[in-house]
C-alpha positions as CSV (number, residue, x, y, z in Angstrom):
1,X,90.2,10.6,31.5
2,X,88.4,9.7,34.5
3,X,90.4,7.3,35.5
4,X,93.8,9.8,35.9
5,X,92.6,10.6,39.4
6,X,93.3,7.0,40.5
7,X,96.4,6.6,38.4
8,X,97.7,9.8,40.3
9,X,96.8,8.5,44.3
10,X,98.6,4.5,43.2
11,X,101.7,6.6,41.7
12,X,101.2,8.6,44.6
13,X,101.6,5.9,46.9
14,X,104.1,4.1,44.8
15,X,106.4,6.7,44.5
16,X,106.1,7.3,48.9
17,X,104.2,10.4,47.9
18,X,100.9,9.7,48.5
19,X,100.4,13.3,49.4
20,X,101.7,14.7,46.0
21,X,100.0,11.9,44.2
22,X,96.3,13.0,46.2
23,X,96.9,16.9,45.3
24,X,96.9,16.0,41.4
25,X,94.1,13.6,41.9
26,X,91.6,16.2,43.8
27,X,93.3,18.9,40.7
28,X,92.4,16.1,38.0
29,X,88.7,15.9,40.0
30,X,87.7,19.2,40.0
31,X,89.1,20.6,37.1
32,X,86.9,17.9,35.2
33,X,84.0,18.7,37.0
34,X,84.3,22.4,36.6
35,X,84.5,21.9,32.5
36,X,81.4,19.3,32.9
37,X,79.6,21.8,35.3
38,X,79.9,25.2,32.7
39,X,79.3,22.5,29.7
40,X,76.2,20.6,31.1
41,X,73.3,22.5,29.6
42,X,75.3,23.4,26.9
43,X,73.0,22.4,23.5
44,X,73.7,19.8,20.8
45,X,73.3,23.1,18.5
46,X,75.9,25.4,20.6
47,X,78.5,22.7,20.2
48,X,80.7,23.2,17.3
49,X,82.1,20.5,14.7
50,X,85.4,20.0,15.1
51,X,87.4,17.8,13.2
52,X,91.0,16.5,14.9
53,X,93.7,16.7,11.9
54,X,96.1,14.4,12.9
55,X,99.7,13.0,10.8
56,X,101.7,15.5,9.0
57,X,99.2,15.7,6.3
58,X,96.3,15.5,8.6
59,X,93.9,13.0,7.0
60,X,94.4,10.5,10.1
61,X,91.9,11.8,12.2
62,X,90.6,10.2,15.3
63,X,87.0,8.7,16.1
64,X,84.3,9.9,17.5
65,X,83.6,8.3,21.0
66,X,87.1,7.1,20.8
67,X,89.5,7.5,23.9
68,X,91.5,9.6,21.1
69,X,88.6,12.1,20.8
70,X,87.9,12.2,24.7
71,X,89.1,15.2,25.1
72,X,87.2,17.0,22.2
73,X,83.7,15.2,23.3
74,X,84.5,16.6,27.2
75,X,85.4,20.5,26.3
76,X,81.8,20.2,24.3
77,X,82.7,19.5,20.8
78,X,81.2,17.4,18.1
79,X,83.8,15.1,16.3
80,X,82.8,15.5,12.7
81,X,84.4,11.6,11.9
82,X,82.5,8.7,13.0
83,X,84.2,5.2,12.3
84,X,82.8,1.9,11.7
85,X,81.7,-0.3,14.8
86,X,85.3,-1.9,16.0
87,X,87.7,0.3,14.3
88,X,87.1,3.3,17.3
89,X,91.0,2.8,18.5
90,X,92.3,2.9,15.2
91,X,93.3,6.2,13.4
92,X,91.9,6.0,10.6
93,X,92.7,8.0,7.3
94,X,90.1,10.0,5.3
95,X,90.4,12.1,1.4
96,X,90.7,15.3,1.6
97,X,87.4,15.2,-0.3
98,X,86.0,13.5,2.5
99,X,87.1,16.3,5.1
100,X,85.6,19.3,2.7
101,X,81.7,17.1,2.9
102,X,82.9,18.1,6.9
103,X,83.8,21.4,6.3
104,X,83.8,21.7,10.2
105,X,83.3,24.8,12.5
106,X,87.2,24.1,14.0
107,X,90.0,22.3,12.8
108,X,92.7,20.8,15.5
109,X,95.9,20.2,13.8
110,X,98.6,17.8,15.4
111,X,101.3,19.0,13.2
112,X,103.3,22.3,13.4
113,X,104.2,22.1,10.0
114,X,100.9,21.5,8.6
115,X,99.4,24.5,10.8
116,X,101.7,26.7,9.4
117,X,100.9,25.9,6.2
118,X,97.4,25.5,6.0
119,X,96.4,29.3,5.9
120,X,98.6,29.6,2.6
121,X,97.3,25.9,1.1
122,X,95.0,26.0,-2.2
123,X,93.3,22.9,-0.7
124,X,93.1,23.7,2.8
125,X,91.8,27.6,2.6
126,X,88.7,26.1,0.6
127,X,87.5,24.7,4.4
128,X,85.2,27.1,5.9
129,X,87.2,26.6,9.4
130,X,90.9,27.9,8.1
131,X,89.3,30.7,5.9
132,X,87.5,32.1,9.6
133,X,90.8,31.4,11.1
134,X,89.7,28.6,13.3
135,X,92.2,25.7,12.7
136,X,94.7,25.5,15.5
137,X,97.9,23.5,16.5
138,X,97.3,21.5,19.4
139,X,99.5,22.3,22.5
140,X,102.1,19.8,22.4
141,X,104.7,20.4,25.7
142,X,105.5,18.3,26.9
143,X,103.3,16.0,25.2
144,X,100.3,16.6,23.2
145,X,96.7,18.0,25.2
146,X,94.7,16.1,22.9
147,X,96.3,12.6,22.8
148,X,99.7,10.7,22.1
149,X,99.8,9.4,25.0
150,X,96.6,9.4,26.5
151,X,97.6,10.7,29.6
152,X,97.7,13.9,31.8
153,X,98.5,16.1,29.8
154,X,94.5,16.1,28.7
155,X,93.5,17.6,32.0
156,X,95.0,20.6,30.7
157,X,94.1,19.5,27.0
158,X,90.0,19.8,28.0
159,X,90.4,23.0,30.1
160,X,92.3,24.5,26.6
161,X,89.8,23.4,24.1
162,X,86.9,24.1,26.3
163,X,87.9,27.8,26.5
164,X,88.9,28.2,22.8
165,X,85.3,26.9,21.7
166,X,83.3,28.3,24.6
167,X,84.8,31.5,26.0
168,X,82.0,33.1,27.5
């Protein structure tokens, strides 16, 4: 993510609208450091586990310190999954068994279908996180907030999750 800014000045410039491409940079900029400002003394206790749900049955999930959990690490969440030293890019695939040992504070859910249908699921109700009503659909317009691609769309994608999981 903190390389958006520059993406936006070269398209910017690219494009012959270097002036366009420097508002969404200084946007990108200080959006970011707002989030990181309100989140810097923020405890390791005060941040909750969150586990990204991602494929139509959500076992892929994505990596902590991946670029696919970015966004989550930035708006002050703990990614429940860590993954194996080399396999951080991948999206890898966990049991369901494996995601109720998480039984995480939050649950982001990449697919519509599936967050419509977890609140009603045998399985899924047994996690702590849908029976407190806290598993959400990630914004997806135009593209997701989270990731898929890993592009703008996650300045807005922090400033989201960081509100949902820290509103005061």
């Amino acid at each position: 993510m903190d390389s958006l800014a520059g993406c936006f000045r070269i398209l910017g410039r690219e494009f012959g609208r270097p002036e366009r491409g420097e508002e969404l940079a200084r946007y990108t900029e200080e959006t970011l450091g707002k989030v990181r400002a309100a989140l810097a003394d923020l405890p390791a206790a005060q941040r909750p586990r969150v586990y990204f749900a991602q494929e139509e049955d959500g076992l892929g999930t994505a990596c902590k310190g991946s670029e696919r959990s970015e966004v989550l690490e930035a708006a002050g969440a703990e990614n429940v999954h860590a993954c194996l030293k080399g396999t951080n890019e991948s999206l890898p695939r966990i049991s369901f068994e494996q995601l109720m040992a998480y039984d995480p504070d939050v649950i982001l859910i990449y697919s519509p279908d599936l967050a419509a249908a977890v609140s009603t699921d045998a399985k899924w109700s047994r996690l702590r996180a849908v029976r407190e009503g806290r598993a959400y659909l990630v914004p997806r317009g135009p593209f997701s907030w989270l990731d898929r691609p890993a592009g703008y769309m996650r300045v807005l994608g922090v400033q989201w999750l960081a509100n949902l999981l820290h509103p005061d």
